[in-house]
C-alpha positions in Angstrom: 0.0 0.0 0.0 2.4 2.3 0.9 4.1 1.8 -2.2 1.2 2.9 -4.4 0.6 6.2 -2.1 4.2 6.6 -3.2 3.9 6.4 -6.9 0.5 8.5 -6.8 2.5 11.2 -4.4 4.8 11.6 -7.0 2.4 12.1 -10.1 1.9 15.6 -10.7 -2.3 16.1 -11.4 -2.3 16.0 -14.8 -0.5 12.9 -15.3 -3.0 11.6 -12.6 -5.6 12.8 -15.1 -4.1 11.5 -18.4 -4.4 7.9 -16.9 -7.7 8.1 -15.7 -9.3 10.0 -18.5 -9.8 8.2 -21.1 -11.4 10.7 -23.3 -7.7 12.8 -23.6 -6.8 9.7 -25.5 -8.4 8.1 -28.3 -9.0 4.4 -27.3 -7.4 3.0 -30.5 -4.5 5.2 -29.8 -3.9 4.0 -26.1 -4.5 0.5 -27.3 -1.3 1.1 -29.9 0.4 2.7 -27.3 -0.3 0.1 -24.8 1.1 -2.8 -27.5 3.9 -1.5 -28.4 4.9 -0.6 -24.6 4.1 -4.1 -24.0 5.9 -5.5 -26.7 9.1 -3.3 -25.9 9.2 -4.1 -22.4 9.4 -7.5 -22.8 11.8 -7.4 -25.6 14.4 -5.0 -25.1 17.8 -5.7 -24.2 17.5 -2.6 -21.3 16.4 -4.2 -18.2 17.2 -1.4 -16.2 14.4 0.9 -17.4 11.5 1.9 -15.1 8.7 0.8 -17.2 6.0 2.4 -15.1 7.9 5.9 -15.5 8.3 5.6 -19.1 4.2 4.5 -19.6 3.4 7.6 -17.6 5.6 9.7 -19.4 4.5 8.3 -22.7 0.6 8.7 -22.0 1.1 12.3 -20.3 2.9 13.1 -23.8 -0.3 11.7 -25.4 -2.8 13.8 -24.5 -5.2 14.8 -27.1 -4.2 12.4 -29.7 -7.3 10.5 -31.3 -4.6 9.4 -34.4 -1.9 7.0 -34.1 0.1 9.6 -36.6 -0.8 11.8 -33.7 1.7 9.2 -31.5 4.6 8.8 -34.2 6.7 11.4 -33.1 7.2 9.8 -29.4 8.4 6.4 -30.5 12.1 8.5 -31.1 11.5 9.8 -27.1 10.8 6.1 -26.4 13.9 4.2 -28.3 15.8 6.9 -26.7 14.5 5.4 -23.1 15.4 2.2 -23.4 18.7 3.3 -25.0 18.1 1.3 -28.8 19.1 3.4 -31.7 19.3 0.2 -33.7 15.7 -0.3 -33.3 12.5 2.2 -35.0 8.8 1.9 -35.6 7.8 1.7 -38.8 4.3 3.3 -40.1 3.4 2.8 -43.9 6.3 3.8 -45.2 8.1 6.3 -42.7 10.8 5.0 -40.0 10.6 6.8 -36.5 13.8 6.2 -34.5 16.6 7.5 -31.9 18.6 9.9 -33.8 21.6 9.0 -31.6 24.6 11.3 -31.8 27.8 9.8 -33.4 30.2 8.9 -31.0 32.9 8.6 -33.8 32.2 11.4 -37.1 32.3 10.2 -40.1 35.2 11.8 -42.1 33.9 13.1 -45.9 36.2 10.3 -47.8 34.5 7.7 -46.2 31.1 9.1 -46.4 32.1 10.0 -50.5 33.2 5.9 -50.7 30.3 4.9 -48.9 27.9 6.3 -51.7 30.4 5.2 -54.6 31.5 1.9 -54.2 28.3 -0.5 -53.6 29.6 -3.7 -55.1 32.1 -5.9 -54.0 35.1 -5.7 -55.3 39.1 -7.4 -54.8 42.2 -6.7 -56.5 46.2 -7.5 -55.7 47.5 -4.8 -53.7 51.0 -6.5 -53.8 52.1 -9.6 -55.7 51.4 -12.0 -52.4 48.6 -9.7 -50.5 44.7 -9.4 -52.3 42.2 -7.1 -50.6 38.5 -7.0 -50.9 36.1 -4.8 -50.3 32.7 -5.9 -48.8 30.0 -2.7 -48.9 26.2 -3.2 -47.2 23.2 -4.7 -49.1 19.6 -4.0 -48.7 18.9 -7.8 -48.5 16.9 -7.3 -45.7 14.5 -10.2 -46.5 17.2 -12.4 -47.5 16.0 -13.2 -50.7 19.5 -12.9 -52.6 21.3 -14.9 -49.6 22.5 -17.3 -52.7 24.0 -14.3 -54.9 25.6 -12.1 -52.3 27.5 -15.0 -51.1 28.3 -16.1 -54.4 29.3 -12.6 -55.7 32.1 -12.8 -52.5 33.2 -16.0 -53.3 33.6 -15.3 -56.8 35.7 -12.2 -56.6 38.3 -13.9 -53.8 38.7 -16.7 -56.5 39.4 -14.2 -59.3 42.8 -13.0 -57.2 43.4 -16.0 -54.8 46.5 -18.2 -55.8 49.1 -19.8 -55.1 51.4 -16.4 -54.3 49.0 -15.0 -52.2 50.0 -14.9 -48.2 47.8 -12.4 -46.7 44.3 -10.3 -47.1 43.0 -7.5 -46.2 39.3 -7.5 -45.9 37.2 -3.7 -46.1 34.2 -3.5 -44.2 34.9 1.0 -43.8 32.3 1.3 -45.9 30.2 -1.4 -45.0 26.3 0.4 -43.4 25.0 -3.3 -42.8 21.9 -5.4 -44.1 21.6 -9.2 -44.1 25.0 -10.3 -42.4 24.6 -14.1 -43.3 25.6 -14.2 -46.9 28.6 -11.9 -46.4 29.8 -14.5 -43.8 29.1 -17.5 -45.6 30.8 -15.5 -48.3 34.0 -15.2 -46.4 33.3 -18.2 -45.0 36.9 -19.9 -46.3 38.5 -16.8 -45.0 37.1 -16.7 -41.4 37.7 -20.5 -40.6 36.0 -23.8 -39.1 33.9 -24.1 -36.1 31.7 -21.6 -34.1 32.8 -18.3 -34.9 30.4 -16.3 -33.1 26.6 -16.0 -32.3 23.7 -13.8 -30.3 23.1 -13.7 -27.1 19.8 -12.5 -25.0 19.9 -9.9 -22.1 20.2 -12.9 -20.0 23.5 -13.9 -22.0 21.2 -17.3 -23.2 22.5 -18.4 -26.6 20.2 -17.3 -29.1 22.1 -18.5 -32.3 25.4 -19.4 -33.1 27.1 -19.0 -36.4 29.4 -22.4 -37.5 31.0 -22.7 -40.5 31.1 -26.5 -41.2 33.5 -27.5 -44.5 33.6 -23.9 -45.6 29.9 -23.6 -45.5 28.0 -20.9 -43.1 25.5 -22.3 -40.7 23.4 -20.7 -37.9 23.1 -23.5 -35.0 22.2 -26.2 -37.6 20.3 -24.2 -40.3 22.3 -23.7 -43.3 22.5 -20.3 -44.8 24.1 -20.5 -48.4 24.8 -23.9 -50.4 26.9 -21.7 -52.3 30.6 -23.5 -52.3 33.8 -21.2 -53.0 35.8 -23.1 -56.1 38.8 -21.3 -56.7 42.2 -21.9 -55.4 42.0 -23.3 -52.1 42.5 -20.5 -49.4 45.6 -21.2 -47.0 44.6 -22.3 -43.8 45.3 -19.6 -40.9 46.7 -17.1 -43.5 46.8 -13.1 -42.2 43.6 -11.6 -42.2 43.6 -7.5 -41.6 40.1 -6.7 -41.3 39.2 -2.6 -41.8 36.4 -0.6 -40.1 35.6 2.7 -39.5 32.3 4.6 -38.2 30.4 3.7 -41.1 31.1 0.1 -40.5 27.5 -0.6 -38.6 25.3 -3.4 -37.4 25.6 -6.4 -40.1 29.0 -4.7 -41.3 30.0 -4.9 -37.8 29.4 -8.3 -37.0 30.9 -9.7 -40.2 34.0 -8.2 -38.5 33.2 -9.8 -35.1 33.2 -13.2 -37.1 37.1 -12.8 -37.1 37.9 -11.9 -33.8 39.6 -14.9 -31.8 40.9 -16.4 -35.4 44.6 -17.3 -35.3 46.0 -14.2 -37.2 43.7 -11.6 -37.4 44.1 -8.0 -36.8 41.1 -5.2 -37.0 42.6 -1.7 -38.2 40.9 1.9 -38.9 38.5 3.4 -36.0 35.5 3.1 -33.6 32.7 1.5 -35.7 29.1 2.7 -35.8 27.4 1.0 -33.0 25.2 -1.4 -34.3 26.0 -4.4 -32.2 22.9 -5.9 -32.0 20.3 -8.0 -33.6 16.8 -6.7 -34.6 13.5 -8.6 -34.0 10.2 -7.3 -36.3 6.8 -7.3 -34.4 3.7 -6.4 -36.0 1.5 -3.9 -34.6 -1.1 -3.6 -37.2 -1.5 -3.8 -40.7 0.0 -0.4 -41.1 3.6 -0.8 -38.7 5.3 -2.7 -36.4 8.3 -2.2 -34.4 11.7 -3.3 -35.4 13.7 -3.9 -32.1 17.5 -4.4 -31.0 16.3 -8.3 -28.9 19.9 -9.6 -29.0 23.9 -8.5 -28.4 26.4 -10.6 -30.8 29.3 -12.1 -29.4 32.5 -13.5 -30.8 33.8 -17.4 -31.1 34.6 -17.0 -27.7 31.7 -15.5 -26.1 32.8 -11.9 -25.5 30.1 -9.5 -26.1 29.8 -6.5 -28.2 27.1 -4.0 -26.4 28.0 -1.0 -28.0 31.0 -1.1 -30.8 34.1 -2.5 -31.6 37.3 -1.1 -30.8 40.4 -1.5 -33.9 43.3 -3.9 -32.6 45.4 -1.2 -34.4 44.2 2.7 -34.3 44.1 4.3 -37.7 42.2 7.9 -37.9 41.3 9.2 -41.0 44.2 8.8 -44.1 41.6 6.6 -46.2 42.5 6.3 -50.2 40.3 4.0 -51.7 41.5 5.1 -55.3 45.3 4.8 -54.7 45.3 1.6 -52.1 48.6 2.0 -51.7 48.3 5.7 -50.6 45.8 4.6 -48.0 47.5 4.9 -44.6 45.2 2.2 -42.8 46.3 0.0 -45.8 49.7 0.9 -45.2 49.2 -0.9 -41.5 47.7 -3.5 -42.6 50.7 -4.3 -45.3 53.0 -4.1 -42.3 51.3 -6.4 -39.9 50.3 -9.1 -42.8 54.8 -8.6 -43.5 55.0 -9.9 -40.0 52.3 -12.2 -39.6 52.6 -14.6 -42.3 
């Protein structure tokens, strides 16, 4: 009892009001307020929010509204609550998220690259060292699971042979998308066995990605049949992975998938943020909420809750027309020299 005198003390009048008047708020809107509240508390990875706060707060911010687009503009003050800026609510055809504040800018070459080079792409940098560049997709339903993979597999086996003793694998201008077929793309590259995987808030495994004879599994479901055929890639060769702030959620973990391998180095800077795996649930046939449910992990169960941190610091000094010239590919020559 004296709990409840507690909580009611503490509400200012109108707030008091807003609950109990039903006629401030239209009942269809309250109902859609009241589902995705629901839904988000218990979904989201935050456990340390004070749910009955933030329904107050959201109904008191309410008031008046007999339109769910008359509600839109809170779901931003919401996701900012629970502290997801991977996650948004999505109503016909607009997004409504946290606008979160960079920790790490975005310098204007990588932000150029980002826009220009959307296709994967590998070369030789040096006789014995290839790079490849891996940029986002928008394979969000993973319908082209099949031919991303295949267009990775196929451009390592266009430069892969015999000479070659080292990679260097770009993710800087990798924004995210469907992360399975780029790692069952690279599959050959990143190794056997588990090589990462989601966990819950609770830290319960909730997926683990295995690559079994070069092919990309998550727990036992395969992802891609697609098999690489060119010259076989050298078991534990160098790997220099390279991110930068536009490196984000799908991009991210793709790099995660080589942390813990035997010779494998991340160079560049801070990367977006996006550590965490979205969930989709419907709120009506016109939206539904797209929440962050999961935090990925690496082959040896280290979590990732907010970014990942370069092995090897590397700010700004990007060239991605004169490789050569680029000064986090200069790094990356130097450690693949000493690691082969």
């Amino acid at each position: 009892m004296k709990r409840i005198l507690a909580v009611i003390i503490f509400l200012t009048p109108w707030i008091v009001k807003a609950q109990n008047d039903k006629s401030l708020i239209a009942d269809s809107v309250r109902a859609y307020l009241d589902s995705s509240l629901n839904i988000i508390r218990k979904h989201s990875l935050n456990t340390k929010v004070n749910w009955n706060d933030l329904r107050s707060n959201v109904y008191a911010k309410a008031i008046g509204a007999k339109r769910y687009e008359d509600v839109l503009h809170l779901y931003p003050y919401i996701f900012e609550q629970i502290d997801d800026h991977h996650g948004s609510l999505k109503f016909r055809e607009k997004t409504y998220s946290w606008n979160k504040k960079a920790a790490n800018p975005i310098n204007n070459i990588i932000a150029t690259a980002t826009k220009k080079y959307q296709s994967v792409h590998a070369e030789k940098i040096t006789k014995d060292i290839a790079y490849i560049l891996i940029p986002g997709n928008n394979d969000f339903r993973g319908k082209q699971m099949d031919s991303i993979a295949k267009e990775i597999k196929n451009a390592l086996s266009k430069v892969n042979d015999k000479n070659i003793k080292g990679w260097v694998i770009d993710l800087r201008v990798n924004t995210g998308g469907n992360m399975y077929p780029m790692i069952a793309g690279l599959s050959d590259l990143i190794g056997e066995g588990k090589v990462g995987g989601f966990l819950t808030s609770t830290y319960e495994p909730d997926g683990s990605w295995i690559i079994k004879n070069g092919t990309f599994y998550v727990d036992s479901v395969k992802v891609s049949p697609i098999k690489y055929s060119g010259y076989p890639v050298g078991k534990d060769i160098p790997v220099a992975i390279l991110i930068s702030g536009n490196t984000a959620s799908s991009g991210e973990m793709t790099a995660i998938s080589f942390i813990g391998r035997t010779k494998s180095v991340i160079i560049g800077e801070q990367s977006g943020g996006y550590t965490t795996s979205n969930l989709g649930f419907k709120l009506n046939k016109y939206s539904g909420l797209n929440l962050a449910v999961d935090y990925a992990a690496d082959r040896n169960g280290k979590i990732y809750p907010k970014y990942l941190e370069p092995d090897l610091k590397v700010v700004n000094g990007d060239n991605f027309e004169n490789l050569k010239d680029d000064l986090k590919i200069k790094k990356a020559l130097i450690w693949l020299r000493k690691n082969k």
